[in-house]
ChimeraX commands (.cxc) that place a marker at each C-alpha (Angstrom):
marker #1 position -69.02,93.41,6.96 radius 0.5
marker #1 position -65.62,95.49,7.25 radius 0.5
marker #1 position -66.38,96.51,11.08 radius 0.5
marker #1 position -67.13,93.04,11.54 radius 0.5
marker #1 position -63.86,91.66,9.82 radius 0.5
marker #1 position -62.32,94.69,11.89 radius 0.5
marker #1 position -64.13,93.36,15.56 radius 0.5
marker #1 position -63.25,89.56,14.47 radius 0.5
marker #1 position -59.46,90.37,13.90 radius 0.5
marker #1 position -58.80,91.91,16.92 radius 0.5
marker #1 position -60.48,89.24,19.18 radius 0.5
marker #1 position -58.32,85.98,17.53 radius 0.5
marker #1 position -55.49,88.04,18.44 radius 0.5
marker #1 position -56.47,88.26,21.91 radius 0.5
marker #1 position -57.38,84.54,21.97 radius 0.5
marker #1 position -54.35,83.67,20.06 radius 0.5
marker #1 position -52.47,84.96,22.61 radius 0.5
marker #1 position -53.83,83.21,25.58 radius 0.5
marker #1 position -53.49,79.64,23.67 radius 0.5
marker #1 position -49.94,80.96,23.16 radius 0.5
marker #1 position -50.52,79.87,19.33 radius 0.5
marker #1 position -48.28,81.86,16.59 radius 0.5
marker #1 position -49.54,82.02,13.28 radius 0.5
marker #1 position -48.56,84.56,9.86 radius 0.5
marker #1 position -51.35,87.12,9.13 radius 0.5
marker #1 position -52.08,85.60,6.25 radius 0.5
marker #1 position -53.26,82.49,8.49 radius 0.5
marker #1 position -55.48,84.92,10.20 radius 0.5
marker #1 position -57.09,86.43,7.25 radius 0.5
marker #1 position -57.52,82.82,6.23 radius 0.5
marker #1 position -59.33,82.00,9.51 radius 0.5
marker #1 position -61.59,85.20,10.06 radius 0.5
marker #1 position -62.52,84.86,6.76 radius 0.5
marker #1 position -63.82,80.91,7.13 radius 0.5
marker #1 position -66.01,82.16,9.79 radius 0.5
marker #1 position -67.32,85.07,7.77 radius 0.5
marker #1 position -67.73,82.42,5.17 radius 0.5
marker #1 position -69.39,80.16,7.99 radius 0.5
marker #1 position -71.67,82.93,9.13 radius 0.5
marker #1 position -72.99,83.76,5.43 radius 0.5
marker #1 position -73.73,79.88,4.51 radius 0.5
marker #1 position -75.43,79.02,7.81 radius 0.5
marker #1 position -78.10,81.21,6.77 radius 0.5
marker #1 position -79.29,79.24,3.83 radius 0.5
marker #1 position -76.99,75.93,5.07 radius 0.5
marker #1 position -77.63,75.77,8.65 radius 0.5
marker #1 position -74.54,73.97,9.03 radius 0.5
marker #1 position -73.97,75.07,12.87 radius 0.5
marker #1 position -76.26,76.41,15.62 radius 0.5
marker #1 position -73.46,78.93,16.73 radius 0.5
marker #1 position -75.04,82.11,15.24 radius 0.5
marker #1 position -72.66,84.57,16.42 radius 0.5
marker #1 position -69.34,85.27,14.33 radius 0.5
marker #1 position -67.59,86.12,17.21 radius 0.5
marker #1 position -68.73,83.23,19.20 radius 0.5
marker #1 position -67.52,80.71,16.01 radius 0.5
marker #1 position -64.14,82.15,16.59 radius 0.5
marker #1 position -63.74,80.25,20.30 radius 0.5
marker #1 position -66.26,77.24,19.89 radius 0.5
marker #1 position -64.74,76.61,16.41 radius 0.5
marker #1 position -61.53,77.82,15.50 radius 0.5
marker #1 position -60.07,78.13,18.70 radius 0.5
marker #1 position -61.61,74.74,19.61 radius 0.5
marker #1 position -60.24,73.40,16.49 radius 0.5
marker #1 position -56.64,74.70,16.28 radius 0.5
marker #1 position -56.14,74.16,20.01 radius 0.5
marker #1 position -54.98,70.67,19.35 radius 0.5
marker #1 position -52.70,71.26,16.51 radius 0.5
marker #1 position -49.60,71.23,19.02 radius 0.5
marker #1 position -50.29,67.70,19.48 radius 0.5
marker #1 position -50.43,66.47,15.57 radius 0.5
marker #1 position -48.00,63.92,14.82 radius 0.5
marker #1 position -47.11,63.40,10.99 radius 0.5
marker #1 position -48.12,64.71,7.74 radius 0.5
marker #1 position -51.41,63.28,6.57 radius 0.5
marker #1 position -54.34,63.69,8.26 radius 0.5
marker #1 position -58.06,62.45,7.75 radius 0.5
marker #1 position -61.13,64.53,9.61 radius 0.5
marker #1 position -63.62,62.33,9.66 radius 0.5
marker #1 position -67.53,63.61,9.97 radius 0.5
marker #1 position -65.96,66.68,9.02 radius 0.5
marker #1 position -69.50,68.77,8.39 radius 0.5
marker #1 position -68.68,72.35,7.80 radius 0.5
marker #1 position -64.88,71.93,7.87 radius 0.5
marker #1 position -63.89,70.97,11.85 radius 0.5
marker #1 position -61.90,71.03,12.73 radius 0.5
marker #1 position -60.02,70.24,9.28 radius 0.5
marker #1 position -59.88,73.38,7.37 radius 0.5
marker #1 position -58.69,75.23,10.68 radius 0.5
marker #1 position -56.18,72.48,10.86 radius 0.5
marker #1 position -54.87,72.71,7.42 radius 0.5
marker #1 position -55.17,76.47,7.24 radius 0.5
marker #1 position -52.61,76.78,10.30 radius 0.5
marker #1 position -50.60,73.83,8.56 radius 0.5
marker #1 position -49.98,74.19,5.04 radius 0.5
marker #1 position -47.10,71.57,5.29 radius 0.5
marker #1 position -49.54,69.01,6.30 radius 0.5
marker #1 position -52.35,67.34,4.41 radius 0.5
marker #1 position -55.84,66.92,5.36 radius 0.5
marker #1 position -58.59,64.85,3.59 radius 0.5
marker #1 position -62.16,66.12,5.05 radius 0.5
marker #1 position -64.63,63.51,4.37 radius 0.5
marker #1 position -68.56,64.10,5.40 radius 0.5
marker #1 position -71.83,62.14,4.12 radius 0.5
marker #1 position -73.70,65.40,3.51 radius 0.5
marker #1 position -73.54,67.14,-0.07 radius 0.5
marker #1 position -74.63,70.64,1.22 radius 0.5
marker #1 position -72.21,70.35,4.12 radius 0.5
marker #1 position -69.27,69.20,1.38 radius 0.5
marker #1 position -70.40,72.08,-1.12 radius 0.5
marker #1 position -69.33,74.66,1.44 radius 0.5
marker #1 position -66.27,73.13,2.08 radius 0.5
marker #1 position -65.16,72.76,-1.76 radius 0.5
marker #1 position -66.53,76.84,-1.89 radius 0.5
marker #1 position -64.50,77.90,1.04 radius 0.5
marker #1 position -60.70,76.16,-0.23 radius 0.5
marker #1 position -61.54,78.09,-3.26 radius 0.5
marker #1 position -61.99,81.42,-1.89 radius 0.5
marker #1 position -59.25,81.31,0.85 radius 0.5
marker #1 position -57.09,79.72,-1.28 radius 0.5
marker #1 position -56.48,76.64,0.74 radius 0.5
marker #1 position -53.72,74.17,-0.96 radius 0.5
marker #1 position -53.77,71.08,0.99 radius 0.5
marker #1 position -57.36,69.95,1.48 radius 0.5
marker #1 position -58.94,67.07,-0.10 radius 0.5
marker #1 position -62.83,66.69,0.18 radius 0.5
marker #1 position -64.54,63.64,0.27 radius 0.5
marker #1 position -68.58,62.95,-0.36 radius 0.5
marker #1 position -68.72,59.64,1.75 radius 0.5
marker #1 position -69.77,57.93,4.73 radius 0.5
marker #1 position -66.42,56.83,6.43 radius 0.5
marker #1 position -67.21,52.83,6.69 radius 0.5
marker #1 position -67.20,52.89,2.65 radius 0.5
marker #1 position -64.56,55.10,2.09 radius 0.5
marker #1 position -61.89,53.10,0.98 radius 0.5
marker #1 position -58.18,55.29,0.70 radius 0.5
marker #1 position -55.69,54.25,-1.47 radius 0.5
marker #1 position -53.14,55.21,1.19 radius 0.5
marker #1 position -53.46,55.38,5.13 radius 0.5
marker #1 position -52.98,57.67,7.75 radius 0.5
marker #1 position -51.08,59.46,10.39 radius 0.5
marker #1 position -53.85,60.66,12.16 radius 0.5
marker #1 position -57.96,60.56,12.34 radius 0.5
marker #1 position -59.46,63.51,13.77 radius 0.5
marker #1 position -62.94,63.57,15.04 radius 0.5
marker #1 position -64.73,66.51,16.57 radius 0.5
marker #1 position -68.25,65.27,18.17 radius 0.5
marker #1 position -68.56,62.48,15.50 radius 0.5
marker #1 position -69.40,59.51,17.17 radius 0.5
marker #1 position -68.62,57.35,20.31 radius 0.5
marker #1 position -65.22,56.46,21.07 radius 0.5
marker #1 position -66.27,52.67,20.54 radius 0.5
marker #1 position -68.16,53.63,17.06 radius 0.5
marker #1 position -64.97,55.94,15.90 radius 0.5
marker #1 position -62.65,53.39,16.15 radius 0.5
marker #1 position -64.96,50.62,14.78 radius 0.5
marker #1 position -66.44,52.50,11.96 radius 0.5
marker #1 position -61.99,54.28,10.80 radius 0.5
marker #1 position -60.04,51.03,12.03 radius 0.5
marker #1 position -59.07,51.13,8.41 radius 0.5
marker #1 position -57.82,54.97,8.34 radius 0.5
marker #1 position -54.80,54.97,10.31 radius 0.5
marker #1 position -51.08,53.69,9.58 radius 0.5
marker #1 position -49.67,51.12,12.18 radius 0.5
marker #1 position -48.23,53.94,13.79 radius 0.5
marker #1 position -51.35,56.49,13.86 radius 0.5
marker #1 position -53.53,57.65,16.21 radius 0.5
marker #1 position -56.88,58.66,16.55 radius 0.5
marker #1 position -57.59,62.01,17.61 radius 0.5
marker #1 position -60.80,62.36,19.25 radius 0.5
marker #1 position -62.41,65.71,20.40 radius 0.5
marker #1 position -64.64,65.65,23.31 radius 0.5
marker #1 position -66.47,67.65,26.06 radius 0.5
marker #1 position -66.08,65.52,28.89 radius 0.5
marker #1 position -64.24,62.45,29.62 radius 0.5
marker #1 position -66.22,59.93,30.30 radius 0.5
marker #1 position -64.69,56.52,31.75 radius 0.5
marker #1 position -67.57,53.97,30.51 radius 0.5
marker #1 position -67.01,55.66,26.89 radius 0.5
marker #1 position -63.45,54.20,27.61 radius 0.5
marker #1 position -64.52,50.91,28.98 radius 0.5
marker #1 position -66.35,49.75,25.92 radius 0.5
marker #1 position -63.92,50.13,23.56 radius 0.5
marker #1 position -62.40,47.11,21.56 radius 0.5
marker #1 position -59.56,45.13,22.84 radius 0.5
marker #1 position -57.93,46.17,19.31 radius 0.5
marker #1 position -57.23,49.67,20.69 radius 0.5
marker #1 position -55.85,51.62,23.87 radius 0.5
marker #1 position -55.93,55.23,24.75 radius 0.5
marker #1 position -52.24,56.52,24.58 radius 0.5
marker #1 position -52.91,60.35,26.12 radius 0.5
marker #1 position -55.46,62.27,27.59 radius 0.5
marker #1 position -55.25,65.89,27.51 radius 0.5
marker #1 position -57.74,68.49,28.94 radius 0.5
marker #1 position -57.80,71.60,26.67 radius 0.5
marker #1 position -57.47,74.91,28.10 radius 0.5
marker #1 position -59.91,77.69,25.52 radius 0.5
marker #1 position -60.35,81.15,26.92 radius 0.5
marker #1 position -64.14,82.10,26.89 radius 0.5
marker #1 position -64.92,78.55,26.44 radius 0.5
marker #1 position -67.89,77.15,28.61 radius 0.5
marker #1 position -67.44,73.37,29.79 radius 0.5
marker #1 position -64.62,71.12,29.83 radius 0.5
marker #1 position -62.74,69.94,26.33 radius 0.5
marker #1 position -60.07,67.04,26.33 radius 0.5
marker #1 position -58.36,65.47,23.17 radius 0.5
marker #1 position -57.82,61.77,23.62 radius 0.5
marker #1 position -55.80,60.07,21.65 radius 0.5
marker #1 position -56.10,56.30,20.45 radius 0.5
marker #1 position -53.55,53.88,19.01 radius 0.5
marker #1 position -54.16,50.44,17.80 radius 0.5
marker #1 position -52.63,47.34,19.71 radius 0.5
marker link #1:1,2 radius 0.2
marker link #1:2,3 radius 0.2
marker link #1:3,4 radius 0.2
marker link #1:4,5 radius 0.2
marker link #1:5,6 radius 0.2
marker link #1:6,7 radius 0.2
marker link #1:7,8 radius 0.2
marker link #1:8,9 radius 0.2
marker link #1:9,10 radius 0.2
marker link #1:10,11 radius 0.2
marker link #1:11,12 radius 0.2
marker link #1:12,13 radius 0.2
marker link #1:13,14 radius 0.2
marker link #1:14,15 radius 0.2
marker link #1:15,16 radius 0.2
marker link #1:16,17 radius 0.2
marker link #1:17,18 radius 0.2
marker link #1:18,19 radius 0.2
marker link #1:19,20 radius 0.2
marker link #1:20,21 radius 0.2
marker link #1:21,22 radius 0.2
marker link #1:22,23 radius 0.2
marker link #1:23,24 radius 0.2
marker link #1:24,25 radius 0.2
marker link #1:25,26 radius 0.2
marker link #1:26,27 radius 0.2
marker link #1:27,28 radius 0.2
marker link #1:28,29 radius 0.2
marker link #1:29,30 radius 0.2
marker link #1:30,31 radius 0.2
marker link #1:31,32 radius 0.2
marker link #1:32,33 radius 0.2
marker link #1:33,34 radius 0.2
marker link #1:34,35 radius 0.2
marker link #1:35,36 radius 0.2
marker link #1:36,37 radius 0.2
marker link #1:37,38 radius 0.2
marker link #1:38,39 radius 0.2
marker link #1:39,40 radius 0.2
marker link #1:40,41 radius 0.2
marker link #1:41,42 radius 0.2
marker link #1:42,43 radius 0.2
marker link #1:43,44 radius 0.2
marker link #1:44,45 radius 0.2
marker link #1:45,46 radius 0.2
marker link #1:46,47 radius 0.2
marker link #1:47,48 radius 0.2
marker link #1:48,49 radius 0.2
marker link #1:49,50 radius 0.2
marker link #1:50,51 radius 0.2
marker link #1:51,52 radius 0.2
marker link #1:52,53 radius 0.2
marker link #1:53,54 radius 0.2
marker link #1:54,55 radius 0.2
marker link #1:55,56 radius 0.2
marker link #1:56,57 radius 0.2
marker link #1:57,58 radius 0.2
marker link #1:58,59 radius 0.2
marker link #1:59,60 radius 0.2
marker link #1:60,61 radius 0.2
marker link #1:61,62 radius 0.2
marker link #1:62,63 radius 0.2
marker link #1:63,64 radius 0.2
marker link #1:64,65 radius 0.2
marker link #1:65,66 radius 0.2
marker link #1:66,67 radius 0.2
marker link #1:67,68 radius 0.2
marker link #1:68,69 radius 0.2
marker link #1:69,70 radius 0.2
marker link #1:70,71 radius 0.2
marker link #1:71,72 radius 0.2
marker link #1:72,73 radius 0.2
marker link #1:73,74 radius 0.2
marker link #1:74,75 radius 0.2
marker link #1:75,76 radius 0.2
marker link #1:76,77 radius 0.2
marker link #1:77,78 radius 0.2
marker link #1:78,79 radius 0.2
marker link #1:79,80 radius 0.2
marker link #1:80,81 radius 0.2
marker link #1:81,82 radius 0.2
marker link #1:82,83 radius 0.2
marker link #1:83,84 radius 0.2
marker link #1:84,85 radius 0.2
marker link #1:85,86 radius 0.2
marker link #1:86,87 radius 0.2
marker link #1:87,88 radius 0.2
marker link #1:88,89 radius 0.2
marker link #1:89,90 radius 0.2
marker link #1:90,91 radius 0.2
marker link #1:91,92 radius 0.2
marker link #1:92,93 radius 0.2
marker link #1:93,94 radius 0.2
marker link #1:94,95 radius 0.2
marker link #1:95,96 radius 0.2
marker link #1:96,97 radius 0.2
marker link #1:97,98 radius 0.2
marker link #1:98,99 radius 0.2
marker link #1:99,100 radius 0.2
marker link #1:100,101 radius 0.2
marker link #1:101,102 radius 0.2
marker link #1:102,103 radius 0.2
marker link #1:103,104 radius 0.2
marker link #1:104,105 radius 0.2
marker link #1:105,106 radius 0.2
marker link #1:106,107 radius 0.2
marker link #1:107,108 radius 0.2
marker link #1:108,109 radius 0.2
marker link #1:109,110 radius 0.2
marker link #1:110,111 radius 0.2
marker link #1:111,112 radius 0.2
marker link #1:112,113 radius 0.2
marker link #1:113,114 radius 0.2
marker link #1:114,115 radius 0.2
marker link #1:115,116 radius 0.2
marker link #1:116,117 radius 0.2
marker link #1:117,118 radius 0.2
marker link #1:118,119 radius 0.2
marker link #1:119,120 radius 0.2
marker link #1:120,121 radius 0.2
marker link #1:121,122 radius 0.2
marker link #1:122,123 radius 0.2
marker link #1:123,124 radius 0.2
marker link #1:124,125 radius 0.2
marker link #1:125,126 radius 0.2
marker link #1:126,127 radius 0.2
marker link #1:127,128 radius 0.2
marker link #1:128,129 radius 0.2
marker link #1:129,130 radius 0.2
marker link #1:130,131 radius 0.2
marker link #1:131,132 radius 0.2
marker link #1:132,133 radius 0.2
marker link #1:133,134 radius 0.2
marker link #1:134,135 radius 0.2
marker link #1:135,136 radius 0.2
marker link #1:136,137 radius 0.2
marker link #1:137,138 radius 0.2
marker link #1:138,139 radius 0.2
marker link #1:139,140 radius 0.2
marker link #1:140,141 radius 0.2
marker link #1:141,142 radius 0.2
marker link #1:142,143 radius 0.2
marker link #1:143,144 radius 0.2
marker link #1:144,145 radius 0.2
marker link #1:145,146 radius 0.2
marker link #1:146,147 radius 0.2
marker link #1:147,148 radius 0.2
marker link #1:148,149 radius 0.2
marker link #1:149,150 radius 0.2
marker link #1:150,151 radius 0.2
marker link #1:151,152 radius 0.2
marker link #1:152,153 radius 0.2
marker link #1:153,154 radius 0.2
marker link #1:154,155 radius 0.2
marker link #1:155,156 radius 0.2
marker link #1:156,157 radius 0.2
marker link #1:157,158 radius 0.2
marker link #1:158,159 radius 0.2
marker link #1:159,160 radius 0.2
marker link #1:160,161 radius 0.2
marker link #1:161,162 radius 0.2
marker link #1:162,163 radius 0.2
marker link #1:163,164 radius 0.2
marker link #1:164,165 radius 0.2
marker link #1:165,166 radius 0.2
marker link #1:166,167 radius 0.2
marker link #1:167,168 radius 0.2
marker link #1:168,169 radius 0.2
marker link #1:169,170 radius 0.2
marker link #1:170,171 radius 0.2
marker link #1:171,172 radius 0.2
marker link #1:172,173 radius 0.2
marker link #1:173,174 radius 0.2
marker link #1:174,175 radius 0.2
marker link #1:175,176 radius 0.2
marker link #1:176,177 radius 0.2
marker link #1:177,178 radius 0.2
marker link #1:178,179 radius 0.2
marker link #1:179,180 radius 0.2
marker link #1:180,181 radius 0.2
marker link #1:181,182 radius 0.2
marker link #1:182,183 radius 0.2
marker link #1:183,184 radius 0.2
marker link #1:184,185 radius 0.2
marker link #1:185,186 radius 0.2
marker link #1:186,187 radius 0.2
marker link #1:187,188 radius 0.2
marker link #1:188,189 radius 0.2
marker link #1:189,190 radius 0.2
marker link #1:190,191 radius 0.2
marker link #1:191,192 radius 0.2
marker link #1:192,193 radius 0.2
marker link #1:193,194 radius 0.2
marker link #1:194,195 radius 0.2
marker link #1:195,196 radius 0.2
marker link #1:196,197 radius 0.2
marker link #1:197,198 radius 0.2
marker link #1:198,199 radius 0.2
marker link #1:199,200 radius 0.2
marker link #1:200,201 radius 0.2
marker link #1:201,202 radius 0.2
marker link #1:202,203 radius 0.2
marker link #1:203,204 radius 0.2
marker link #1:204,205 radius 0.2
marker link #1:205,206 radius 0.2
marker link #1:206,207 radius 0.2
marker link #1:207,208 radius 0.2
marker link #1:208,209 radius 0.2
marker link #1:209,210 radius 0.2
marker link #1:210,211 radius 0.2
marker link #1:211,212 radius 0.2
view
């Protein structure tokens, strides 16, 4: 486990550096040691098909914190969360902002709760719901989504989630026009933005959504 730590540390520096993404050590100790967390869980969990620790650092950390340049606000709702994603990443990177991580499944929200306890994460909030009867007492800046749902069934299902001025942050593979077409009149995308992540295979974009 301490040669892996050792092998896993020294690649999200590499990566780090090619995202051009600056974060304290502490950050990094945080995020090696969700996907040792990750890695030890999926065994009994199954909570991803990436099996390889080293390939959960780029297809979900990297994939995750690649869009934090483009976060606007302070509160932040991940919605279909399952093991954390790209929330905890999120909030581990930015303790200043807060991050509610709502998922349907108990086994997926039991690892959650047990990783903010061991990596001492401050400003998560987890959520055992499914997202059309979750019912916030306050709204929010931004709803993130990372291979949720359609565009169309996003926005439907969280039209409740964001302030007047939030967006909806949707992470995809490709971008696919007729996903745009059939959205609802109620909502426009505001920014498309293809996603550059070393040692990634396939396209990524983050689209972002605002209400009319």
């Amino acid at each position: 486990m301490v040669e892996l730590e050792k092998q896993l540390k020294a690649k999200l520096n590499v990566l780090l550096q090619q995202i051009e993404i600056s974060i304290t050590d502490q950050q990094k100790n945080q995020l090696v040691g969700l996907v040792l967390l990750l890695n030890k869980w999926n065994k009994a969990y199954n909570l991803t098909s990436v099996r390889d620790p080293k390939d959960m650092l780029v297809k979900h950390i990297l994939d995750s914190i690649v869009i934090s340049p483009y976060l606007q606000g302070e509160n932040f709702i991940d919605v279909g969360t399952g093991p954390g994603l790209p929330g905890l990443p999120l909030a581990i990177i930015n303790p200043n902002k807060n991050f509610v991580l709502l998922d349907s499944l108990g086994k997926r929200i039991s690892f959650i709760r047990n990783t903010i306890r061991e990596l001492n994460i401050n400003n998560v909030q987890v959520v055992l719901s499914r997202v059309e009867q979750y019912k916030p007492t306050n709204t929010f800046d931004g709803v993130l989504s990372r291979a949720f749902a359609s565009l169309k069934d996003m926005t439907d299902w969280c039209k409740h989630l964001p302030s007047d001025k939030g967006f909806f942050y949707a992470l995809k593979g490709q971008y696919k026009k007729d996903e745009i077409s059939s959205l609802s009149s109620n909502f426009y995308i505001d920014k498309v933005i293809e996603l550059k992540i070393p040692e990634l295979v396939g396209k990524r974009h983050l689209i972002l959504i605002s209400s009319k």
